[in-house]
PATI-252705 format. One line per field, with one value per residue (C-alpha): residue in three letters; z, x, y. Coordinates in nm, 2 decimals, padded with zeros to 4 digits. Layout:
! PATI-252705
type: c(ALA;...)
Z: c(Z;...)
X: c(X;...)
Y: c(Y;...)
! end
This chain:
! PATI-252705
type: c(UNK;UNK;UNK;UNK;UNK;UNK;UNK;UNK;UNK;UNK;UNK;UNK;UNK;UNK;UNK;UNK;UNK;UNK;UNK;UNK;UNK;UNK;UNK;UNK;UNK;UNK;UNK;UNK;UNK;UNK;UNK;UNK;UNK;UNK;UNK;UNK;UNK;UNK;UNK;UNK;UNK;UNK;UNK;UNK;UNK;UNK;UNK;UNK;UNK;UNK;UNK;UNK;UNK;UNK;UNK;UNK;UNK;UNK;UNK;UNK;UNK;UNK;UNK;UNK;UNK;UNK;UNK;UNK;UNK;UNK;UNK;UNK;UNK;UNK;UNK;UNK;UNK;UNK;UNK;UNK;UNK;UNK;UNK;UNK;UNK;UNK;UNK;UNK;UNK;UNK;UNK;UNK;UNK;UNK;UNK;UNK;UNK;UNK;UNK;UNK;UNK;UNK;UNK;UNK;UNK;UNK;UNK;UNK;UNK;UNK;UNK;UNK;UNK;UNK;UNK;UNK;UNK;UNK;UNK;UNK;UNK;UNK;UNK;UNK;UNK;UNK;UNK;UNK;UNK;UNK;UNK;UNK;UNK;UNK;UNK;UNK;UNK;UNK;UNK;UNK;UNK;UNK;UNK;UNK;UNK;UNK;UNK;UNK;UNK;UNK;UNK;UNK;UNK;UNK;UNK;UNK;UNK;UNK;UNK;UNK;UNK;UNK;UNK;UNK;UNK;UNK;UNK;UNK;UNK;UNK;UNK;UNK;UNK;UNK;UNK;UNK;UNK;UNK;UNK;UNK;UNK;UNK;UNK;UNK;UNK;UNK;UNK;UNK;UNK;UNK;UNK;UNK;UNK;UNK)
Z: c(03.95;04.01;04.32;04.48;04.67;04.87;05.13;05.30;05.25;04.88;04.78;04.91;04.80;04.44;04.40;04.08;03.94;03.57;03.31;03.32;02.98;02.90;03.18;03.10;03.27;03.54;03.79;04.11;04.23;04.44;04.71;04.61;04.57;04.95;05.06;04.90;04.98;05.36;05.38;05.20;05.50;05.74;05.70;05.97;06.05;06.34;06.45;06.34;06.10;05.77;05.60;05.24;05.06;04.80;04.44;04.30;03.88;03.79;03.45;03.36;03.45;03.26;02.98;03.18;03.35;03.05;02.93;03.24;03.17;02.84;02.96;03.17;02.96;02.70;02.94;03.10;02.78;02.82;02.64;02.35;02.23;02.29;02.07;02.20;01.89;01.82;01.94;02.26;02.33;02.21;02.43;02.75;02.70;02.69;03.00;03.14;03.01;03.11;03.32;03.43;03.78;03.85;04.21;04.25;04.55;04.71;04.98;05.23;05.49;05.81;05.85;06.15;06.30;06.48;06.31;06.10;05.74;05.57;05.84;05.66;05.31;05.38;05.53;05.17;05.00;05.22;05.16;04.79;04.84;05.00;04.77;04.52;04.76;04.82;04.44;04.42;04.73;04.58;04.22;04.05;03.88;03.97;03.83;04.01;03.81;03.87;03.51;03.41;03.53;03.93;03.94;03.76;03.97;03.75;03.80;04.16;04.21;04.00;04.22;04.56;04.77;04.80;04.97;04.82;04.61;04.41;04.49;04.26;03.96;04.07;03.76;03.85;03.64;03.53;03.26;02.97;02.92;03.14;03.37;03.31;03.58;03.56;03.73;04.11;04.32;04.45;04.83;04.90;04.72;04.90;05.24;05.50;05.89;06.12)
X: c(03.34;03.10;02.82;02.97;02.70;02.95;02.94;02.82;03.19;03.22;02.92;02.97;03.34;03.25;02.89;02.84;02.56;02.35;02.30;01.97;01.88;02.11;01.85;01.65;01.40;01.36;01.30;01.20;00.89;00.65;00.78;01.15;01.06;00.90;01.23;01.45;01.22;01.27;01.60;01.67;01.44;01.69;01.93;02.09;01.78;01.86;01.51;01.35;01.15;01.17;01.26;01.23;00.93;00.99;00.70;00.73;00.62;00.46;00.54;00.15;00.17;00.51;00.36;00.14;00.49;00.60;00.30;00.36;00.74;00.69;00.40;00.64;00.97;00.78;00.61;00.95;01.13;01.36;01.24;01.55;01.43;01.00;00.96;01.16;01.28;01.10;01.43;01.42;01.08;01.17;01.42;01.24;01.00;01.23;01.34;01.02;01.08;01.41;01.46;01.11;01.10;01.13;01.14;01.12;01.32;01.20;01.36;01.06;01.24;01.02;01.15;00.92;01.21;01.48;01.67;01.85;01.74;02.10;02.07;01.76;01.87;02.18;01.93;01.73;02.01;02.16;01.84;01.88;02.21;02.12;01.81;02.08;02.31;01.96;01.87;02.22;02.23;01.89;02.08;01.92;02.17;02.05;02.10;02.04;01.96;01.91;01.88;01.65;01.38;01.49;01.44;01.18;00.88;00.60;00.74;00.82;00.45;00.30;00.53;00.53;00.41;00.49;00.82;00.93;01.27;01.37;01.63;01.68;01.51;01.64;01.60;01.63;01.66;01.86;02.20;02.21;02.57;02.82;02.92;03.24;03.42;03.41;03.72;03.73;03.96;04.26;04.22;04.49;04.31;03.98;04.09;04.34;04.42;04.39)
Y: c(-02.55;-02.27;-02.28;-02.63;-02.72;-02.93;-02.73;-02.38;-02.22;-02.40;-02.29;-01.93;-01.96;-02.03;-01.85;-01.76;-01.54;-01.66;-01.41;-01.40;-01.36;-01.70;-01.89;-02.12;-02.46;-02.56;-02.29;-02.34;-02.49;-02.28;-02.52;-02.43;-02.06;-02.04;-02.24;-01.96;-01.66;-01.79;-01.82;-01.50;-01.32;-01.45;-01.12;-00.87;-00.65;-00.41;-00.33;-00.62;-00.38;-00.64;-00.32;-00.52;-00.71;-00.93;-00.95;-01.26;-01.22;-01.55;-01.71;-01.62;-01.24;-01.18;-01.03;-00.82;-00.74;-00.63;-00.46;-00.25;-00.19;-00.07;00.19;00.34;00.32;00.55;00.76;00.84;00.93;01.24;01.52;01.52;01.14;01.15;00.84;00.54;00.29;-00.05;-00.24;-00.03;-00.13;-00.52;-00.53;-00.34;-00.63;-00.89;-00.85;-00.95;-01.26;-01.37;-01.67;-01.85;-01.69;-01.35;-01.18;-00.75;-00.70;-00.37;-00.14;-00.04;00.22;00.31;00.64;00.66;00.42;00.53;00.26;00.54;00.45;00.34;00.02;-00.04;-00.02;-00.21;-00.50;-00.49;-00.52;-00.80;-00.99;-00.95;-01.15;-01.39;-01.40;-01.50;-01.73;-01.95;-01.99;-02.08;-02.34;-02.45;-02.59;-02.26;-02.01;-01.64;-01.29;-00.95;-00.67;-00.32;-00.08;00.19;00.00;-00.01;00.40;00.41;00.54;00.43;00.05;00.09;00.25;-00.06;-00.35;-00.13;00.10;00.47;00.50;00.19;00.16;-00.11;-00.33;-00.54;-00.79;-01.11;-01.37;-01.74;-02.06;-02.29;-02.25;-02.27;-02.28;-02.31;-01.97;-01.80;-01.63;-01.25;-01.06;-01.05;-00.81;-00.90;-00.90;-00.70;-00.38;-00.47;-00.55;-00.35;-00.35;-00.07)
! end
Protein backbone atom coordinates (compact mmCIF):
# COMPACT_ATOMS: atom_id res chain seq x y z
CA UNK A 1 0.00 0.00 0.00
CA UNK A 2 1.44 3.28 -1.16
CA UNK A 3 1.15 6.73 1.22
CA UNK A 4 -0.40 4.74 4.44
CA UNK A 5 -1.73 7.47 6.17
CA UNK A 6 -1.64 5.19 9.21
CA UNK A 7 0.87 6.77 10.61
CA UNK A 8 3.87 9.54 10.31
CA UNK A 9 6.59 6.61 9.67
CA UNK A 10 3.95 4.61 7.29
CA UNK A 11 3.17 7.24 5.48
CA UNK A 12 6.91 8.46 5.06
CA UNK A 13 7.87 4.74 4.72
CA UNK A 14 5.58 4.15 1.76
CA UNK A 15 5.40 7.77 0.11
CA UNK A 16 4.76 7.55 -3.21
CA UNK A 17 4.80 10.32 -5.87
CA UNK A 18 1.60 10.51 -8.87
CA UNK A 19 2.52 11.04 -12.41
CA UNK A 20 1.21 13.97 -12.81
CA UNK A 21 -0.11 13.84 -16.03
CA UNK A 22 -2.20 10.40 -14.87
CA UNK A 23 -3.83 12.93 -11.98
CA UNK A 24 -6.97 13.73 -11.94
CA UNK A 25 -10.24 15.37 -9.22
CA UNK A 26 -10.33 16.25 -6.40
CA UNK A 27 -7.46 18.48 -5.56
CA UNK A 28 -7.16 20.20 -2.65
CA UNK A 29 -9.36 22.79 -1.42
CA UNK A 30 -7.98 26.30 -0.88
CA UNK A 31 -8.31 25.24 2.82
CA UNK A 32 -6.36 21.95 2.09
CA UNK A 33 -3.88 23.89 -0.08
CA UNK A 34 -3.07 26.50 2.87
CA UNK A 35 -2.83 23.35 5.25
CA UNK A 36 -0.12 21.77 2.90
CA UNK A 37 1.63 25.11 1.86
CA UNK A 38 2.15 25.46 5.88
CA UNK A 39 3.38 22.44 6.73
CA UNK A 40 5.75 22.34 3.71
CA UNK A 41 7.21 25.97 5.20
CA UNK A 42 8.15 24.04 8.26
CA UNK A 43 11.71 22.95 6.81
CA UNK A 44 15.46 23.24 8.23
CA UNK A 45 16.22 26.93 7.48
CA UNK A 46 19.60 28.01 9.03
CA UNK A 47 19.13 31.72 9.17
CA UNK A 48 15.58 31.74 9.31
CA UNK A 49 15.82 33.54 5.79
CA UNK A 50 12.65 31.48 4.13
CA UNK A 51 15.08 31.26 1.29
CA UNK A 52 11.98 29.62 -1.04
CA UNK A 53 8.47 31.07 -2.21
CA UNK A 54 5.97 29.03 -3.32
CA UNK A 55 3.20 30.36 -6.86
CA UNK A 56 0.34 28.56 -6.66
CA UNK A 57 -1.30 28.39 -10.64
CA UNK A 58 -5.04 28.38 -10.23
CA UNK A 59 -7.16 26.06 -12.30
CA UNK A 60 -8.51 29.48 -14.06
CA UNK A 61 -4.96 30.88 -14.95
CA UNK A 62 -3.66 27.52 -16.40
CA UNK A 63 -4.09 28.34 -19.83
CA UNK A 64 -2.62 31.69 -19.36
CA UNK A 65 0.23 29.41 -17.68
CA UNK A 66 0.55 27.84 -20.64
CA UNK A 67 0.16 30.64 -22.93
CA UNK A 68 3.31 31.89 -21.07
CA UNK A 69 5.15 28.48 -21.44
CA UNK A 70 4.79 28.24 -24.87
CA UNK A 71 6.05 32.06 -25.48
CA UNK A 72 9.10 31.12 -23.93
CA UNK A 73 9.65 27.50 -25.23
CA UNK A 74 9.77 29.11 -28.81
CA UNK A 75 11.67 32.07 -27.99
CA UNK A 76 14.41 29.87 -26.41
CA UNK A 77 14.74 27.52 -29.37
CA UNK A 78 18.51 26.68 -30.13
CA UNK A 79 19.65 28.06 -33.13
CA UNK A 80 19.98 24.37 -35.24
CA UNK A 81 15.90 23.85 -34.69
CA UNK A 82 14.30 27.88 -34.84
CA UNK A 83 10.77 26.44 -35.49
CA UNK A 84 9.63 24.11 -32.67
CA UNK A 85 6.97 21.15 -34.08
CA UNK A 86 3.09 21.41 -33.39
CA UNK A 87 3.49 18.19 -31.00
CA UNK A 88 6.35 20.04 -29.13
CA UNK A 89 4.23 22.97 -28.58
CA UNK A 90 0.95 20.45 -27.69
CA UNK A 91 2.82 18.90 -25.33
CA UNK A 92 4.65 22.14 -23.68
CA UNK A 93 1.01 23.15 -23.17
CA UNK A 94 -0.13 20.22 -21.76
CA UNK A 95 1.77 20.40 -18.98
CA UNK A 96 0.09 23.33 -17.75
CA UNK A 97 -2.65 21.36 -17.46
CA UNK A 98 -1.79 18.35 -15.60
CA UNK A 99 -3.27 17.63 -12.27
CA UNK A 100 -5.97 20.42 -11.02
CA UNK A 101 -3.38 22.26 -8.68
CA UNK A 102 -0.22 23.26 -9.52
CA UNK A 103 2.48 24.95 -7.14
CA UNK A 104 6.12 26.67 -8.80
CA UNK A 105 8.44 26.03 -6.12
CA UNK A 106 11.18 28.66 -6.40
CA UNK A 107 14.82 28.93 -4.81
CA UNK A 108 15.16 32.72 -3.48
CA UNK A 109 19.08 32.84 -2.18
CA UNK A 110 19.95 36.19 -0.08
CA UNK A 111 23.41 36.19 -1.08
CA UNK A 112 23.59 39.25 1.19
CA UNK A 113 23.37 36.41 4.02
CA UNK A 114 26.13 34.98 5.45
CA UNK A 115 24.16 31.81 5.49
CA UNK A 116 26.50 30.44 2.64
CA UNK A 117 24.05 30.03 -0.29
CA UNK A 118 24.09 25.89 -0.82
CA UNK A 119 22.32 25.92 2.99
CA UNK A 120 19.81 27.89 1.25
CA UNK A 121 19.19 25.91 -1.74
CA UNK A 122 19.19 22.72 0.20
CA UNK A 123 16.28 24.48 2.49
CA UNK A 124 14.18 25.07 -0.99
CA UNK A 125 14.57 21.96 -1.95
CA UNK A 126 13.71 20.42 1.41
CA UNK A 127 10.48 22.45 1.33
CA UNK A 128 9.76 21.01 -2.07
CA UNK A 129 9.65 17.52 -0.24
CA UNK A 130 7.91 18.09 2.17
CA UNK A 131 5.57 20.03 -0.29
CA UNK A 132 5.08 16.50 -1.63
CA UNK A 133 5.08 14.52 1.87
CA UNK A 134 1.94 17.07 2.89
CA UNK A 135 -0.12 16.50 -0.42
CA UNK A 136 0.53 13.01 0.33
CA UNK A 137 -0.40 13.02 4.26
CA UNK A 138 -3.37 15.19 3.00
CA UNK A 139 -4.98 11.89 0.67
CA UNK A 140 -3.57 13.84 -2.53
CA UNK A 141 -0.99 12.01 -4.77
CA UNK A 142 1.85 14.52 -5.90
CA UNK A 143 4.45 14.84 -8.58
CA UNK A 144 7.69 17.14 -8.67
CA UNK A 145 8.91 18.08 -11.86
CA UNK A 146 11.74 19.91 -12.97
CA UNK A 147 12.38 19.84 -17.24
CA UNK A 148 13.23 22.40 -19.74
CA UNK A 149 10.82 24.58 -18.19
CA UNK A 150 12.70 24.91 -14.50
CA UNK A 151 15.84 26.73 -16.27
CA UNK A 152 14.21 28.45 -18.35
CA UNK A 153 14.65 32.18 -17.51
CA UNK A 154 11.71 33.65 -19.37
CA UNK A 155 9.42 31.28 -16.99
CA UNK A 156 11.38 31.89 -13.82
CA UNK A 157 11.28 35.80 -14.75
CA UNK A 158 7.26 35.43 -15.38
CA UNK A 159 6.73 33.15 -11.77
CA UNK A 160 9.73 35.00 -9.79
CA UNK A 161 11.82 37.54 -9.14
CA UNK A 162 15.34 38.09 -10.45
CA UNK A 163 17.63 35.89 -8.60
CA UNK A 164 15.07 33.36 -8.39
CA UNK A 165 15.51 29.58 -9.64
CA UNK A 166 13.03 27.16 -9.96
CA UNK A 167 12.66 24.31 -7.83
CA UNK A 168 10.33 22.41 -8.86
CA UNK A 169 6.49 22.17 -10.58
CA UNK A 170 4.82 20.33 -8.00
CA UNK A 171 1.39 18.75 -9.62
CA UNK A 172 -1.28 17.61 -7.03
CA UNK A 173 -4.45 15.54 -7.42
CA UNK A 174 -5.93 12.61 -7.05
CA UNK A 175 -5.05 8.93 -9.13
CA UNK A 176 -6.16 7.83 -11.55
CA UNK A 177 -4.82 4.44 -11.47
CA UNK A 178 -3.18 2.80 -8.99
CA UNK A 179 0.83 3.83 -8.39
CA UNK A 180 3.45 1.37 -9.16
CA UNK A 181 6.61 1.22 -7.36
CA UNK A 182 9.60 2.45 -9.27
CA UNK A 183 13.14 0.91 -8.13
CA UNK A 184 14.66 2.08 -4.89
CA UNK A 185 18.40 1.55 -3.84
CA UNK A 186 19.41 -1.02 -1.77
CA UNK A 187 20.59 0.62 1.45
CA UNK A 188 23.67 -0.95 1.53
CA UNK A 189 24.91 1.18 -1.70
CA UNK A 190 23.29 4.37 -0.22
CA UNK A 191 24.38 4.21 3.33
CA UNK A 192 28.00 3.55 5.06
CA UNK A 193 29.77 4.06 8.61
CA UNK A 194 32.70 6.01 9.29
Amino acid sequence: MFNDRSTPLSLLATRRSGKPRDMVAPGPTAGQMATILRVAARVPDHGKLSPWRFVTVAADRRAAFGDMLVAAYRAERPPERPTASEREIDEVRAFAHQAPALVVVLSRVDAASKIPSWEQELSAGAATALLVAAASAAGFVAGWLTGWAAYSQRVTAAVGEPGDRIAGFVFIGSPSRELEERPRPEMDAVVSEW
